[in-house]
Phi, psi and omega in degrees: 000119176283171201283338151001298181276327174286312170327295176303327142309313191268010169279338188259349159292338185264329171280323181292331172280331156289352168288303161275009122327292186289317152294009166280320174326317186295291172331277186312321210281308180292350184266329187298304184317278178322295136008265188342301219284334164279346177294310162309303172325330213258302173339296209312305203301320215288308176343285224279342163320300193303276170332273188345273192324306201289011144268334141346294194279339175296299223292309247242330177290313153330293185314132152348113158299164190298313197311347205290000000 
């Protein structure tokens, strides 16, 4: 192999290891983001669980009795 051509390789060896440096960087950055969003989601549900009931318990204290 001339050395040209080793050259040349360890040169495109080398933009491929900051490359996938940097998509690893992306990735984490993106897990984190996800990471969040479900934590909110998670947040979100138990929120609107929460409403639900207590208007669920709302409806039913509200109501008429039948005799009426």
């Amino acid at each position: 192999m001339s050395e040209d051509r080793l050259i040349e390789i360890e040169i495109k060896l080398s933009h491929q290891e900051v490359t996938v440096e940097e998509l690893n960087q992306v990735v984490c950055q993106q897990q984190k983001k996800i990471d969040h969003l479900e934590a909110i989601c998670e947040a979100l549900i138990r929120h609107v669980k929460e409403l639900s009931d207590g208007a669920a318990e709302q409806r039913t204290t509200n109501e008429t009795p039948p005799h009426y």
